[in-house]
N, C-alpha and C positions, 0 to 999 in steps of 0.2 A: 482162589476161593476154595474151603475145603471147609470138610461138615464136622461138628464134633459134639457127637451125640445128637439131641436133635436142635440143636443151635448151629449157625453156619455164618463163619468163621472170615469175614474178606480181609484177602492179604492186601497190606502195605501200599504194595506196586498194585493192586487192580486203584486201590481209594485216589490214588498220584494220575494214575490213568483218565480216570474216570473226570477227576477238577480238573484235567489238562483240558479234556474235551469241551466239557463247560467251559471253563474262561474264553478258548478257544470260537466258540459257539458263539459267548458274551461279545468277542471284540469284533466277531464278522458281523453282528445285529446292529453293532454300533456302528462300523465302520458305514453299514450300506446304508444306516440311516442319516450320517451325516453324508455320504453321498446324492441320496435321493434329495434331501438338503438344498446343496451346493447345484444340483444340477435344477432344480427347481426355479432357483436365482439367474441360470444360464436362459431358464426358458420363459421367466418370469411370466408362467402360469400352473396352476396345481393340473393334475391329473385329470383330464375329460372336462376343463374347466372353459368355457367360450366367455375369452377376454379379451377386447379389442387393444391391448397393449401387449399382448404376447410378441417376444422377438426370436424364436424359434421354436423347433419341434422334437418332441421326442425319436430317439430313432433306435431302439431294442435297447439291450444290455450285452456284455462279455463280460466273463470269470475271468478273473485276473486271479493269479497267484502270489501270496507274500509269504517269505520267510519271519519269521518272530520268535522272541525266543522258549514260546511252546510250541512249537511245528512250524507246518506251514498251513496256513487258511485261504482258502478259496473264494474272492469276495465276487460278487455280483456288481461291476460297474456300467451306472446306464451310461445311454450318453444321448446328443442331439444331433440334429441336422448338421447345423450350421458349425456350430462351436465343439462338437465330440464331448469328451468324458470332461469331467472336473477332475482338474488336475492337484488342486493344494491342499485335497482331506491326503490323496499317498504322492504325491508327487509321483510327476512324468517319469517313465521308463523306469520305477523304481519299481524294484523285486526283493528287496528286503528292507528290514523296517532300521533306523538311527543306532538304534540300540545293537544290533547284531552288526550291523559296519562300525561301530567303534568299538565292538568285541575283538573282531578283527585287525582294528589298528591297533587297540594295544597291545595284544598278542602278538601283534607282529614287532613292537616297537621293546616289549621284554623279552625278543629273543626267538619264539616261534616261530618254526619253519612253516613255509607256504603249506606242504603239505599235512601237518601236525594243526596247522589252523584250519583246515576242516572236517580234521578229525574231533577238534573242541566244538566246532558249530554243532556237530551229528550228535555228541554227549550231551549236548546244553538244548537243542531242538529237535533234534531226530531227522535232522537236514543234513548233509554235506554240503561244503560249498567246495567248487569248483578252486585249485588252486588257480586258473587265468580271470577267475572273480576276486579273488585274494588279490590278486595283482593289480586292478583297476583299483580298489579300492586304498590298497598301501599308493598309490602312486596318486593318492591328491595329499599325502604330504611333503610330495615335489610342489605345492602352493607356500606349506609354511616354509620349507626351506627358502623361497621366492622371496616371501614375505619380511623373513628376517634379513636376508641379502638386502633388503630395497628399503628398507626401517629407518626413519628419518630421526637422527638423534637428537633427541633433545635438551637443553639444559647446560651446563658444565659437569662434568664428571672428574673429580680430582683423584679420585685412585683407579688404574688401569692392569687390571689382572693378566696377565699372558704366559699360556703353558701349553704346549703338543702330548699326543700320543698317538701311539699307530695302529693303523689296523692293516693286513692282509685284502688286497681288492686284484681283480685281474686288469691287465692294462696291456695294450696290445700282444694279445693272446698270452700272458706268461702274466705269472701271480705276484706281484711287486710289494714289498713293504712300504706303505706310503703314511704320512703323517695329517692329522687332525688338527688343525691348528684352534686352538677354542680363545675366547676376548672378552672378558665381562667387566664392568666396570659399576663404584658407586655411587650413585647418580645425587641430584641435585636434594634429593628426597630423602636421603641417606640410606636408599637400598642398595642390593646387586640387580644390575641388568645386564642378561647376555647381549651383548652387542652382536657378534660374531662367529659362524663357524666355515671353516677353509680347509682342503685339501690340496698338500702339497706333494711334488714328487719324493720333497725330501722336507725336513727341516733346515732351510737355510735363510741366509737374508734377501731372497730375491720373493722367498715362499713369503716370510713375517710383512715384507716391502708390501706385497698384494694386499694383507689384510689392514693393515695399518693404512694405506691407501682410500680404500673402501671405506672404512669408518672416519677418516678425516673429508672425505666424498659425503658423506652421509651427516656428517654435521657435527661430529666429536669434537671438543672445546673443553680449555679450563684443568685440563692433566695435568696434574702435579709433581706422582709418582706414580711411574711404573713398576707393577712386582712380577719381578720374574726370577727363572734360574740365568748362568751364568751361560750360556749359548752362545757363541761367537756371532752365531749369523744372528738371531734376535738382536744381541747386541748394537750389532752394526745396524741393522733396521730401525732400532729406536734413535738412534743418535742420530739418522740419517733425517727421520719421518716428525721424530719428536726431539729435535734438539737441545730444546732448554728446560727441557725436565727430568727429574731427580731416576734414578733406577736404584730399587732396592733387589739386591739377592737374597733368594730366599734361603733361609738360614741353615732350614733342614737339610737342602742341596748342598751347601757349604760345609757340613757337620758328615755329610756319609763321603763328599771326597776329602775329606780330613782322616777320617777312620781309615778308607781302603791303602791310606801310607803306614799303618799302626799293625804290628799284629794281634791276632784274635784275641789274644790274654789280655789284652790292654786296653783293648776298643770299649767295653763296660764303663770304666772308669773316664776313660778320655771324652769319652762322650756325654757326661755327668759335665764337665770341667768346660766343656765348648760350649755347651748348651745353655751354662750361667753367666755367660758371656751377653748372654742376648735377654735373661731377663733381671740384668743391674736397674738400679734406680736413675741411671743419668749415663750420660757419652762418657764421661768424665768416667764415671766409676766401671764403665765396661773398659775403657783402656787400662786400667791399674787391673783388671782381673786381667787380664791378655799378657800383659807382661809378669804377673804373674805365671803365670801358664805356661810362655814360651821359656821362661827361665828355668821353670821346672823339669820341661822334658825336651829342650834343645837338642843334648848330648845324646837321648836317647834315640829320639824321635825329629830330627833334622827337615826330612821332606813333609812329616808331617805339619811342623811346625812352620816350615817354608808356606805351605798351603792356606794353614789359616791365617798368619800374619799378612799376604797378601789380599785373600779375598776379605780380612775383615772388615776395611773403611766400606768395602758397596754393602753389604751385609747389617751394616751399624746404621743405614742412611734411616729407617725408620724412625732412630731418638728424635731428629729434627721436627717432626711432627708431633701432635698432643699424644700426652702419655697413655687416653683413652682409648685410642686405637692402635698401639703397640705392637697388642694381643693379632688384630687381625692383620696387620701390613708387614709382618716380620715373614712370613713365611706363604707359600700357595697351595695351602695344606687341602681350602675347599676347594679350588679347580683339581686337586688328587682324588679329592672324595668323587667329583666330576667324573674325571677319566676312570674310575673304579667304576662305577654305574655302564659307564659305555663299555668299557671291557667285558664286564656281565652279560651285559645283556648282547649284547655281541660275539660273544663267542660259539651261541648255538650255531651262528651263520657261516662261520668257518672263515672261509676268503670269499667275500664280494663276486658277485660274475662282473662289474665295473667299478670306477670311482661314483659314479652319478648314486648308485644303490648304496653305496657307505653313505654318503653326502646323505644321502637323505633320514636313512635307518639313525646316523648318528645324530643328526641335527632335532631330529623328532626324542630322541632319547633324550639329550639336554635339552629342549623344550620341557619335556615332559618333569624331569629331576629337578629344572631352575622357578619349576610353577609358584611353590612354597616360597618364594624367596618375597612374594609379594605383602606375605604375613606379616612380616614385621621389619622394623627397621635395624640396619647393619650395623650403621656408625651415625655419632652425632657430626655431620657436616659443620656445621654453624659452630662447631669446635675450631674450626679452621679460622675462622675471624679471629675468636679470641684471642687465637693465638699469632697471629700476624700484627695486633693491637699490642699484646707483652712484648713482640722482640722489638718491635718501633719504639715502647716504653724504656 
C-alpha cells in the first residue's frame, strides 16, 4: 500500500492477500457449519434442546487443521460422547483437502521430485508438505497399479499391441537397466485398452511369457494379430502363449534395420523406396515394388537388401486384414508415442531407488496418457466380419 498524493494506492499482492483471507474465512464458516450439521444428526438433538429421542451428547470442540489450496484453515470440529467428531464433511485423519493430494499425484506422475513437490504446495498455499507426506500420498498409486494387474478382460480383443523400454531402477544395491513391458489392445468397442504393464530384468521371452500369461489369466480372447517389433524373445513368447495368431512387424523397425546396412548418402532415398512398400494398394502390388527395389540396389546394397527381403512377408501381414485399418496395424508407432511420455516424464527421477517405484511412477504415467483413448473410437471392428464374409465369398 503506498500513497500518491492524497489517494492511496493498494498494491496488487495486498488485494490477492486480502480475498485469500476472505475465501479462506468463507470456507472455515462453511466447513464448521456443515459440521455443526452432521454432528447435530450424530446427537439427534439441536443445542440445549430437552428431547426424549436424543442418542448422545455433546462433548466440546478441537481445531483441526487443513491444508487447501489457499493456505491452511483452522476449523472448529465439535464432537460427542458417544460417537466423537463427524467424520464425512473432512474425512478421518485427513490433513489436506482432494484437491492438493491430487496436485501432488500429478506432479509426481510428470516427473516432480518428492522434494520439488513441496516446494509447488508452499508456491500454490503457502504450506510445504513434508516429502514422507509426498510419499504416503504417491503410494496409493501402488492401488491402480493393483488395479490394472487384477482387471478382468473383457470381450474379444483382435489386435494386440506389444512393445518395451527401459528405464534405470536400483536392484540389489546396484542401478540395473531394466525393461517396461507395456500391452494394449483394441477391444470389442473398437477402442485402445491398456491391458498391461510389467517389469523385467531384461527383455526376453521368459519376461514377454509373464505378461502374456497374466492377460490370458485375466480373460484376453479373440487375438488375431499381434503388432510388435521383431525381438527374438517376444517372438518366441507369442508363438509359444499365442500360437495361432497372425504377428505383424512393425514396419518402422523394419525400415531403420534396413538403413543401418545403407550408408548415410543413401539412407534419404532408401528410405522414400521401403516405406512405399508398405503403403501399395494390395499384397500383390507391394511384391512387385520389392522386387523392384531389391533389383535396383542388390549390387549395391546386398545386406541391405538381404534384410528387407527377408523381414518383409512378417511386415506385409497387415494387407490380410481390412484396408481401413492398414494405417494403424502396420506400425507401433502409438505405443512410441507411449514410451516417449514415460521417458519425459521420468527422467526427472534419474534411476529408481527400486523396481516397485518404477512400476508404479510408470504405470500411473500410462494410466494417465492412455485416459483420452476413451474419446473416441480406434478402429471399425465390425470391419472384421465383413471381411471374413468376402474371403468365404
Amino acid at each position: 500500500m503506498r500513497n500518491v498524493g492524497d489517494v492511496t494506492v493498494v498494491a496488487q499482492e495486498d488485494v490477492q492477500q486480502d480475498l485469500r483471507a476472505m475465501f479462506r474465512g468463507a470456507i472455515r464458516a462453511s466447513l464448521e457449519l456443515f459440521l455443526e450439521a452432521e454432528l447435530e444428526m450424530l446427537v439427534g438433538a439441536e443445542w440445549y434442546a430437552r428431547v426424549g429421542g436424543r442418542r448422545d451428547r455433546r462433548n466440546g470442540a478441537y481445531k483441526r487443521r487443513l491444508l487447501t489450496s489457499l493456505g491452511q484453515i483452522a476449523v472448529t470440529v465439535p464432537r460427542s460422547r458417544e460417537s466423537g467428531s463427524p467424520s464425512d464433511v473432512l474425512g478421518r485423519y485427513q490433513r489436506r483437502t482432494d484437491e492438493i493430494d491430487g496436485l501432488l499425484t500429478s506432479a509426481y506422475v510428470n516427473g516432480v521430485s518428492h522434494r520439488k513437490a513441496g516446494e509447488l504446495t508452499e508456491a500454490l498455499s503457502g504450506e510445504r508438505v513434508s516429502r514422507s507426506a509426498v510419499s504416503r500420498v504417491v503410494k496409493r498409486l501402488d492401488a491402480q497399479v493393483e488395479a490394472l494387474q487384477r482387471a478382468r478382460i473383457e470381450g474379444e480383443h483382435p489386435y494386440l499391441y506389444l512393445d518395451a523400454t527401459f528405464v534405470d531402477a536400483r536392484w540389489a544395491r546396484k542401478v540395473e537397466n531394466v525393461s517396461a513391458l507395456i500391452a494394449y489392445a483394441v477391444g470389442p468397442d473398437g477402442h485402445r485398452h491398456l491391458l498391461g504393464v510389467t517389469l523385467g530384468a531384461e527383455e526376453s521371452e521368459a519376461s514377454w511369457s509373464e505378461l502374456l500369461e497374466q492377460l490370458l489369466e485375466r480373460g484376453l480372447t479373440g487375438v488375431r494379430l499381434v503388432i510388435a517389433d521383431e525381438h527374438a524373445g517376444l517372438a518366441a513368447a507369442v508363438r509359444r502363449w499365442l500360437p495361432e495368431v497372425k504377428r505383424q512387424r512393425c514396419t518402422v523397425h523394419l525400415q531403420r534395420n534396413v538403413l543401418t546396412k545403407a550408408p548415410q548418402r543413401l539412407r534419404k532415398r532408401l528410405a522414400r523406396e521401403v516405406a512405399g512398400l508398405f503403403q501399395a494398394s494390395s499384397l500383390a502390388e507391394a511384391q512387385q515394388q520389392l522386387t523392384r527395389v531389391t533389383g535396383r540396389w542388390s549390387q549395391q546394397l546386398p545386406e541391405a537388401m538381404a534384410c528387407l527381403t527377408k523381414g518383409f512377408a512378417a511386415a506385409a501381414t497387415f494387407y490380410g486384414f481390412p484396408k481401413a485399418h492398414w494405417r494403424r496395424l502396420r506400425t507401433t508407432n502409438s505405443v512410441e508415442r507411449l514410451h516417449g511420455e514415460i521417458k519425459r516424464r521420468t527422467k526427472a527421477v534419474g534411476a529408481f531407488p527400486d523396481r516397485a517405484s518404477a512400476l508404479r511412477l510408470i504405470t500411473a504415467v500410462a494410466l494417465k496418457v492412455t485416459a483420452i483413448w476413451s474419446d473416441r473410437r480406434y478402429l471399425d471392428v465390425s470391419l472384421l466380419e465383413h471381411a471374413e464374409v468376402d474371403q468365404a465369398a
